[in-house]
C-alpha positions in Angstrom: 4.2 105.4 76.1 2.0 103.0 78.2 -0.3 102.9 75.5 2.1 102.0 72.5 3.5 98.9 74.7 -0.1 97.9 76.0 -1.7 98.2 72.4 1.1 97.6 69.7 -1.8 96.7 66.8 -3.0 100.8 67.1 0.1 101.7 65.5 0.7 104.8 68.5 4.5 105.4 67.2 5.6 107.7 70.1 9.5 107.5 69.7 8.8 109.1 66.3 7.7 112.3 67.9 10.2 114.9 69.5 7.6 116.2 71.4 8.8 113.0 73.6 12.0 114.1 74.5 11.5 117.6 75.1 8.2 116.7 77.7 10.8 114.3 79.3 13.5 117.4 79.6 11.5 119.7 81.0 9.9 117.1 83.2 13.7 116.2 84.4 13.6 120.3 84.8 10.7 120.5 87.1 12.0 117.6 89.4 15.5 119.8 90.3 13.3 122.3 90.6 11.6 120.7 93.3 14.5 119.4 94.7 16.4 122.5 95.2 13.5 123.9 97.0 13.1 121.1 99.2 16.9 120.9 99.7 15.9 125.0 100.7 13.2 123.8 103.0 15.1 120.8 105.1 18.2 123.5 105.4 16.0 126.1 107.3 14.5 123.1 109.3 17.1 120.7 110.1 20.1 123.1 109.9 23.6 122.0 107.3 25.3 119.7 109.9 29.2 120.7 109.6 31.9 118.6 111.7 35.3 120.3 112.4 38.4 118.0 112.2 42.0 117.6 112.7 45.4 116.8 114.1 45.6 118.2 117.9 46.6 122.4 118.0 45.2 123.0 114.4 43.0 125.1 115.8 40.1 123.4 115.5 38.4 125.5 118.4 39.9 128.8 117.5 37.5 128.4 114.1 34.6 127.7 115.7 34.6 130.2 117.6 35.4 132.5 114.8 32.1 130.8 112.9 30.5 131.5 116.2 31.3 134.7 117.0 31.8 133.7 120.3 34.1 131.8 123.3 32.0 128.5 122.7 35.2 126.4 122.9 38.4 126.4 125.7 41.6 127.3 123.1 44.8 126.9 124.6 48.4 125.7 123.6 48.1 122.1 125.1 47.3 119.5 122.8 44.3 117.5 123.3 42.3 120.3 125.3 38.6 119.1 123.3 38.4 115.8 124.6 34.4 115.7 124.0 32.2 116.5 121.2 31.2 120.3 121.0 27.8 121.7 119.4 27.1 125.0 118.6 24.1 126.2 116.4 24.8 129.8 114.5 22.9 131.0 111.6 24.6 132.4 108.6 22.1 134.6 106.6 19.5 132.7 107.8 21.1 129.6 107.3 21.3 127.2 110.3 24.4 125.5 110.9 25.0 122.9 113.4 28.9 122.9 114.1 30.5 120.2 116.1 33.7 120.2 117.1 35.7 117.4 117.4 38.9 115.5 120.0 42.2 115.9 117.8 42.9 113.1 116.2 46.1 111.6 116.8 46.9 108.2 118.6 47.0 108.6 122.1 47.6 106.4 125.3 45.2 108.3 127.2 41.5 106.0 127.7 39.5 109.5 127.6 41.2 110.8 124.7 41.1 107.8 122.9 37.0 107.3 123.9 36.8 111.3 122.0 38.7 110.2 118.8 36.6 107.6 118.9 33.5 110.3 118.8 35.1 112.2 116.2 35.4 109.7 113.4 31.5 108.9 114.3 30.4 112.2 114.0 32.5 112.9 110.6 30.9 109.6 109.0 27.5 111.7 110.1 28.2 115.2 108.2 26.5 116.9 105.8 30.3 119.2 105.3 33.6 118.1 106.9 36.2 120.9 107.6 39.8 118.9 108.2 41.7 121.6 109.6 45.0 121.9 109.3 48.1 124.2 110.9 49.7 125.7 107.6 52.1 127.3 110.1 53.9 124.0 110.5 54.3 122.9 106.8 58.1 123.5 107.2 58.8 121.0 109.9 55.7 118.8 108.6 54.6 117.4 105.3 51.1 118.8 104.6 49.7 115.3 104.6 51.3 114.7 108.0 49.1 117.5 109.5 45.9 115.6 108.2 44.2 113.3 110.2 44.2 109.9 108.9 44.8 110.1 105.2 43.6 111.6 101.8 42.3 108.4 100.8 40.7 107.5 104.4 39.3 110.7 104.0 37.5 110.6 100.4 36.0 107.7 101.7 33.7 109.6 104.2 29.8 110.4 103.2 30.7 114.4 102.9 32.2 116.6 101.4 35.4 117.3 102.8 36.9 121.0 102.6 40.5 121.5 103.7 41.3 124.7 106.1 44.2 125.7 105.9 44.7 127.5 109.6 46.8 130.1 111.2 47.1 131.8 107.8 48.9 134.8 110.2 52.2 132.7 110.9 53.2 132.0 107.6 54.0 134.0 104.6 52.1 132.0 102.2 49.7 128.9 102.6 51.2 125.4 101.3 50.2 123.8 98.3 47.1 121.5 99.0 46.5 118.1 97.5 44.8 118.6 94.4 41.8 115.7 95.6 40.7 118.0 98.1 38.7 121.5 98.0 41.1 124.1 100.1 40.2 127.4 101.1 42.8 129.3 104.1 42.4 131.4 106.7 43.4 132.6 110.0 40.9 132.4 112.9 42.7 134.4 115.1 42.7 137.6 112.9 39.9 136.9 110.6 41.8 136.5 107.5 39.8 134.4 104.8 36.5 134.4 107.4 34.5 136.1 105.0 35.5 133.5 102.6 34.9 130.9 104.3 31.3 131.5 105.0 30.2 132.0 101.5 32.0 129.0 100.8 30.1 127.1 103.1 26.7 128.5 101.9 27.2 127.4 98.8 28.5 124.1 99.9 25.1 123.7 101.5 23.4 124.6 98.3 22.3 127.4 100.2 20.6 131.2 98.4 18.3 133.5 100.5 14.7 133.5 98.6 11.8 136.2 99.1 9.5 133.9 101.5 7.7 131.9 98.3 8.4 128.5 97.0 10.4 127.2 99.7 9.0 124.4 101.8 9.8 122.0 104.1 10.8 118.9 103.1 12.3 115.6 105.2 14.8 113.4 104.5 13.1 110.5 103.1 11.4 113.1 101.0 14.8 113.8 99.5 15.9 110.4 99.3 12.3 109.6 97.1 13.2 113.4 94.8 16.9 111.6 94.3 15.5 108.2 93.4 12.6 109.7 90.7 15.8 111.9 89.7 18.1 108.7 88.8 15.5 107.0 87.3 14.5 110.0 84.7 18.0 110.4 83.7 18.2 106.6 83.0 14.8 107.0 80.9 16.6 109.9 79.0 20.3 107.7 78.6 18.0 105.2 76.9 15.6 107.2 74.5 18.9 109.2 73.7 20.8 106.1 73.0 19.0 103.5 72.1 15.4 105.1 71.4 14.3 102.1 73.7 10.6 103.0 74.6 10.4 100.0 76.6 13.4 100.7 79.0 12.1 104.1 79.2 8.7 103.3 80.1 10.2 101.1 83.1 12.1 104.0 84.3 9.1 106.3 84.1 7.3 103.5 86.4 10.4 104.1 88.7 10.0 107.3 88.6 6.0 107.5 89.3 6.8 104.8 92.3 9.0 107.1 94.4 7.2 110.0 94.3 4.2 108.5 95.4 6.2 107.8 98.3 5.7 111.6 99.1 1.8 112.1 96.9 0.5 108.6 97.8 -0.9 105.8 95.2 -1.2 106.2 91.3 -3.1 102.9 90.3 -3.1 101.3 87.4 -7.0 101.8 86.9 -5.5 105.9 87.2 -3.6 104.7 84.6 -5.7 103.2 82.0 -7.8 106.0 82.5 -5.6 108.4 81.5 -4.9 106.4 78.3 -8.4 105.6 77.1 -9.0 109.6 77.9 -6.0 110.7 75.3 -6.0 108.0 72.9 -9.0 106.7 70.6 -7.9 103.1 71.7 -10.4 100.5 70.7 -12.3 102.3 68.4 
């Protein structure tokens, strides 16, 4: 492509060949590829980061220790008992998960209380998965909305992906209907009901399947960031071959993409370049 925009007058008509856009689709292939793998690899290093939220008494503490298999957090009947941010690291299949609970959020006169809320919307602006908890037991006194923290639309707004928990599954005969905006799953900590679900559904939130030992490496964030950014800029190449057969545009994006990988491979000059196109083509002759 380089070479039909560098040397017009040798007639090189790329765009006429299909072979284009099928190199360009499999190429587009091999980058998800690599980007599941790497996804894979910063998982096993780093751990899914997973934030547990909600109203005070949802039972925010009861679940985590559910997840956790374990007394990690103080549960009782007093609202406002987790006044600090809680960390516990399980792993799930092999899957590390960092889970943090979090203060209920509610307003509150109390300076220490109000100094954990405080640490609770930081750490959900932080997650890779937000689990807004919520008490389905008291959907007949309360709109389900009421029992969120915040609101739907304050919550959309976060970085993650939110998934509503519907708690305490045990005290009511049926869970209530969830707004349709937000992914729902219910359960009850306390006897286990919808556990089982619950963790698969958080594996595959995380993009998470156990692999035989090959192809999975680590990978770091700003690796990621430079496997999302070569990602973008392929499917913008492909929008405007489909669309416009625009070899120029494409060409740019192809640059794009080239540039952010070498962010993780180093340099590609343009000497490698011209190399590579007086090597494939008889330019000049």
């Amino acid at each position: 492509m380089e070479a039909a925009i560098d040397f017009p007058e040798e007639e090189i008509d790329f765009l006429a060949d299909s072979t284009v856009a099928a190199d360009l689709a499999a190429l587009m292939k091999k980058v998800a590829e690599v980007m599941d793998r790497a996804q894979q690899g910063r998982l096993l290093r780093e751990g899914f980061n997973i934030v547990i939220a909600g109203r005070p008494n949802a039972g925010k503490s009861s679940l985590l220790n559910a997840l956790a298999g374990t007394d990690a957090a103080i549960v009782t009947d007093i609202p406002g008992t987790t006044r600090d941010v809680l960390r516990e690291t399980i792993q799930l299949d092999g899957l590390p998960l960092n889970i943090i609970d979090t203060a209920g959020l509610r307003e509150s006169p109390d300076v220490v209380e109000q100094e954990g809320i405080r640490r609770a919307w930081a750490e959900m602006e932080k997650a890779d998965l937000l689990l807004v908890v919520a008490d389905a037991s008291q959907t007949a006194e309360a709109s389900l909305e009421q029992l969120l923290p915040g609101n739907v639309q304050q919550l959309t707004k976060l970085r993650a992906h939110q998934l509503l928990v519907l708690n305490k599954l045990d005290l009511c005969s049926a869970p209530p209907q969830a707004p349709a905006q937000l992914d729902t799953i219910a359960v009850s900590a306390k006897t286990g009901a919808g556990m089982d679900t619950l963790r698969k559904k958080l594996k595959d939130l995380a993009g998470y399947h156990q692999v035989s030992g090959t192809g999975t490496f680590s990978a770091r964030r700003r690796h990621l960031d430079a496997l999302r950014q070569a990602e973008a800029a392929l499917q913008r190449g492909h929008d405007q071959l489909q669309q416009h057969q625009a070899g120029e545009l494409l060409a740019e994006d192809l640059r794009a993409a080239q540039q952010a990988l070498e962010e993780i491979t180093g340099a590609f000059s343009s000497d490698d370049l011209l190399g590579r196109i007086f090597s494939s083509f008889c330019i000049g002759k």
